[in-house]
N, C-alpha and C positions, 0 to 999 in steps of 0.2 A: 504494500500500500504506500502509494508517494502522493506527495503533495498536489492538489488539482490546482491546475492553473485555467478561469476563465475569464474571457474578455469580448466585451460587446461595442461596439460604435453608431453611433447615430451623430448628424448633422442638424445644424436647427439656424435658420436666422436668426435667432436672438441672439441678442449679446449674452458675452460668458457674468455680467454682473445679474442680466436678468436671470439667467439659467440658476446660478451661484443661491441668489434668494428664494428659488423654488426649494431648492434643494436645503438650505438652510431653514426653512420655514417647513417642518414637522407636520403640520395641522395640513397645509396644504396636499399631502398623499394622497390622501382616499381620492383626490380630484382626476391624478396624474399616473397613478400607479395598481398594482392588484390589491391594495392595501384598504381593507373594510373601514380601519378606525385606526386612527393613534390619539397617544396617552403621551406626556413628560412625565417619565416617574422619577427624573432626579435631575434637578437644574445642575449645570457645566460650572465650572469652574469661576467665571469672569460674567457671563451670559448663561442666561437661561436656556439656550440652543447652543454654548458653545463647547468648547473640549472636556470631556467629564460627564456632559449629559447624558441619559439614559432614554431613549426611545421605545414606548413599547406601541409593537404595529403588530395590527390582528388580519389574519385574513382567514375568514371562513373559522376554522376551529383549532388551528394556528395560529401562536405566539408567541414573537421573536420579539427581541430585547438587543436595539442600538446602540453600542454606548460609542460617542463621538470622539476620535483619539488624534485627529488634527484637521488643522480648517487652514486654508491660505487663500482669503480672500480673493472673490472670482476665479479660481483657478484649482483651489482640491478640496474635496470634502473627503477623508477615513474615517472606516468605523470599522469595529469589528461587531460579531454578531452571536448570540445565544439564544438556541431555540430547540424546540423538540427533532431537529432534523438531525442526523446520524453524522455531526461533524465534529470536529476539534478547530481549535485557531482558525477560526474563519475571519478575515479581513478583506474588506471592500475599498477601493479607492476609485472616486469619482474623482474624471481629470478632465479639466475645462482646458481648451484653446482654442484662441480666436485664429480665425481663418478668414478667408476673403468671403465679405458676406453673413457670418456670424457665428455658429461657435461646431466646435467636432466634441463631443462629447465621448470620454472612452471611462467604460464601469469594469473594472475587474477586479475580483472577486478570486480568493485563493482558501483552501484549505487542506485538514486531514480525514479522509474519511474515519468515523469509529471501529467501522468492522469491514472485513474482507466485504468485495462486494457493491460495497455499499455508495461506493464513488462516481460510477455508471449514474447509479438514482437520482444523484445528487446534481450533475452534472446535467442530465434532463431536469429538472428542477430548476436549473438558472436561467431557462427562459423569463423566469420572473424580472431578473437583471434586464433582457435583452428587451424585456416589453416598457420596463419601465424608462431607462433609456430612450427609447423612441417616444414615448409618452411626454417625459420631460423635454424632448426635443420639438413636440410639437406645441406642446402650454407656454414654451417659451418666446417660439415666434408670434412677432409682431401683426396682428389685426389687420385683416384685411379688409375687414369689413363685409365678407361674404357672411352671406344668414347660415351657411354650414361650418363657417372654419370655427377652429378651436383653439386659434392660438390667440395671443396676449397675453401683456403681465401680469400678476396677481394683484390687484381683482381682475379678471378677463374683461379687455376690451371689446366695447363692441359685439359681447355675447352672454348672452344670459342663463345661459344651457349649461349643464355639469359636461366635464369630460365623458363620463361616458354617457349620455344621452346624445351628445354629438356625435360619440361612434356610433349608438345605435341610431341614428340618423341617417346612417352612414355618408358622413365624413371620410373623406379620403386621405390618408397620408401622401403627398407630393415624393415624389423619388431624393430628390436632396433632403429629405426628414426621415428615409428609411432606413432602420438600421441594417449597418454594412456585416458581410461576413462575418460569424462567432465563431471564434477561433478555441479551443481548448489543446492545452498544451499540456505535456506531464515532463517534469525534469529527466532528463537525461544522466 
């Protein structure tokens, strides 16, 4: 059993300070993400959202526990994560750059599976990453003022619709907000 290495990509018009705020703003998930509900169960160190904080996000009858272990303004959010899922030293690092046009967003995500096995499971399991990802990438782009689109900053511009009522509207993600190739690698 070796260490699982995953990584996801998605592009977005928005700026990496918009993206940065989504991502810093907890409460905002359930909008952007598979994420049913969150909770702060332990203010950060300096900030209430900042290094030290404890995120608890539920989906369905799963629930994991964020706790935030560095922030570099527009540009990285780490956490690692504990949950009922079969891992050890799970850490996630969301990495903002601006690019021509607005930002490339890459989420990866590493750990140790518990048990033989069990890293395949796990590994399917991080399309969670790769949706969110592309979710974030589309809440972040700037309003077009189409009655279907879904982007804008938080509060949404120009739209009054939750994220996912836009997808079930179906909303269409543009080809430059889809995420690119998911790569999973395992050390060598």
């Amino acid at each position: 059993m070796g260490r699982r290495h995953i990584e996801h990509h998605a592009t977005t018009s928005g700026d990496p300070a918009t993206v940065y705020a989504l991502l810093r703003d907890g409460a905002s998930r359930p909008s952007w993400s598979p994420i049913d509900a969150f909770e702060l169960e332990r203010h950060g160190e300096s900030e209430p959202e900042g290094v030290g904080a404890v995120r608890v996000l539920r989906s369905g009858r799963v629930t994991g526990r964020d706790t935030i272990v560095e922030l570099v303004p527009d540009r990285r959010l780490s956490y690692t994560h504990t949950s009922s899922l079969p891992v050890r030293d799970y850490r996630g690092d969301i990495d903002l750059t601006p690019v021509a046009g607005g930002t490339e967003i890459r989420w990866a995500t590493s750990f140790e599976p518990k048990y033989p096995g069990t890293g395949g499971l796990c590994v399917a399991a991080s399309t969670d990453s790769s949706a969110s990802a592309r979710r974030v990438s589309r809440r972040a782009r700037p309003s077009s003022g189409s009655s279907t689109g879904c982007g804008g900053s938080s509060p949404r511009a120009g739209c009054s619709r939750s994220a996912r009522s836009c997808r079930a509207a179906g909303a269409r993600t543009p080809p430059s907000a889809r995420g690119r190739s998911s790569r999973t690698r395992r050390p060598s």
